[in-house]
C-alpha positions, 0 to 999 in steps of 0.5 A: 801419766800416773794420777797424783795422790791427791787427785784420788784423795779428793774423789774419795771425799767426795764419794764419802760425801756423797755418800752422806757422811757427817762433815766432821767425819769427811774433814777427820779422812781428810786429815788422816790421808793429808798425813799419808800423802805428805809421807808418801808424796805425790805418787799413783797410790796403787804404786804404794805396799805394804812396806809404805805404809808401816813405815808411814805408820811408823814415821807418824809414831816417831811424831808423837801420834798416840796408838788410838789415833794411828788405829784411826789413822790407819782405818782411814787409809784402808778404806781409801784403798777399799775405795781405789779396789772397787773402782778398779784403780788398785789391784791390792790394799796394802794395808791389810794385815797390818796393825797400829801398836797397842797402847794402854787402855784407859778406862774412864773411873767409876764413881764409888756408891757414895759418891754416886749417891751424893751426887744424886741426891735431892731436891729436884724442886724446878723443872730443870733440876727435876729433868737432870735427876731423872735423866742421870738417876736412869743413866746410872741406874740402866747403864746407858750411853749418853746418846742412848738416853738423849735418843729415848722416846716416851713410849720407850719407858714402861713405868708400870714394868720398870723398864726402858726400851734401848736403841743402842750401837748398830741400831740393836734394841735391848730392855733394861730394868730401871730401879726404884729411885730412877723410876720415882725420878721419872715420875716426877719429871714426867708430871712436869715435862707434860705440863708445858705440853712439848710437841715432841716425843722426846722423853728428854726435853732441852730449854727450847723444848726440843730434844736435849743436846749432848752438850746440854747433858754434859753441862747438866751433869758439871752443874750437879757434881758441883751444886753437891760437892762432888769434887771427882771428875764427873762426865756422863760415861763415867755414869755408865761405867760406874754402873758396870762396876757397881753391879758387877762387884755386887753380883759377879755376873758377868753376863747379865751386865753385859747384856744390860750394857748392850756389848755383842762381845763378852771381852768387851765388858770385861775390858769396859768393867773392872773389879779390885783383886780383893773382890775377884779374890773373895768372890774365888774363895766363896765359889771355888769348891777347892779354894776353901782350906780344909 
């Protein structure tokens, strides 16, 4: 008697568990393969093709399920099967070669130079405000992810070089010069962080005087758009995608940012960053040895 689909479900959540995935990322393959059963129903999953599965996919599309989360949807289905081939309960994975529809990529807006100035500016005159100005004056300044930051140890920040040592996506290291008034920012929070004399190596400390939580950075950062009156939507990506922007619309390379950001691929940036035609098209006419009209 085939074994119902939801039998081999659990296994497979199980071994992700065992395995020792997050519960948030357990509870997310849950749903998405609750999905493909209640589509599909209580068959033997190695029964499945290829046929099955787009139109599950499709199915799900027609529900209102947005491109982003098929593409999650559908990752989670192929590595069920990658799961069901190792063990031998499947001869083929039948969602390979297949792809969830595109959907328009939105990338998060950067702040303009003035108002990233105006949302920096002073004073830092407590030990929490001087901790916020130094924590978004490097993101901005570096580039870096929020994790990134909240992840940096003491020992990652040379003030004398003016760099910071970056642990970023695969556990990949990269340095990255930090600039003038972030380095004056550190300086600053660091007088005071080691003042309270924290048992920890964090480089950011949160109230309890551990490491400063995601959530913490992110209310950090409301507060201070608002204390300065910055009235654009302010989160802590838009920091780094606001320095992606910033420093290739003043040097055009493309390059050097990519690197600075940490992405293995150069597509990558040219996705993450955007320049206006104007810009792109002064930087051609400057460049360009047969732009410039005789």
């Amino acid at each position: 008697m085939p074994t119902p689909f939801s039998t081999r479900i659990d296994a497979f959540l199980a071994a992700l568990a065992a395995r020792q995935y997050s519960p948030a990322t357990v509870a997310t393959y849950a749903v998405d393969l609750a999905h493909l059963r209640e589509l599909v129903g209580e068959v033997e999953p190695a029964s499945l093709a290829a046929h099955d599965i787009r139109r599950a996919l499709a199915t799900l599309r027609g529900r209102g399920q947005q491109p982003k989360t098929l593409a999650r949807t559908l990752s989670a289905w192929r590595s069920f099967y990658n799961h069901l081939a190792r063990l031998g309960l499947a001869a083929a994975n039948p969602c390979l070669g297949l792809r969830p529809p595109k959907g328009e990529k939105r990338l998060p807006n950067a702040l303009s130079v003035d108002e990233m100035a105006q949302l920096l500016e002073g004073p830092a005159d407590d030990i929490w405000s001087a901790r916020d100005q130094a924590m978004f004056e490097l993101m901005y300044s570096s580039g870096l992810r929020r994790g990134e930051l909240i992840g940096l140890d003491l020992g990652d920040v040379d003030l004398a070089a003016g760099e910071v040592t970056v642990t970023g996506k695969g556990r990949k290291t990269r340095i990255v010069p930090v600039g003038a008034a972030a380095l004056a920012a550190l300086h600053h929070w660091l007088r005071l962080r080691d003042a309270t004399a924290p048992a920890t190596a964090a480089l950011f400390l949160g109230a309890r005087g551990g490491r400063v939580s995601a959530t913490a950075v992110r209310l950090a950062l409301k507060r201070l758009a608002a204390r300065h009156g910055v009235t654009a939507h302010v989160h802590p990506h838009a920091l780094r995608h606001s320095f992606a922007s910033h420093v290739l619309q003043s040097s055009g390379d493309l390059r050097a940012v990519q690197e600075m950001l940490g992405h293995a691929s150069l597509s990558t940036t040219q996705v993450y960053t955007h320049l206006d035609f104007q810009h792109l098209a002064l930087v051609y006419d400057q460049a360009h040895p047969r732009a410039k009209k005789k």
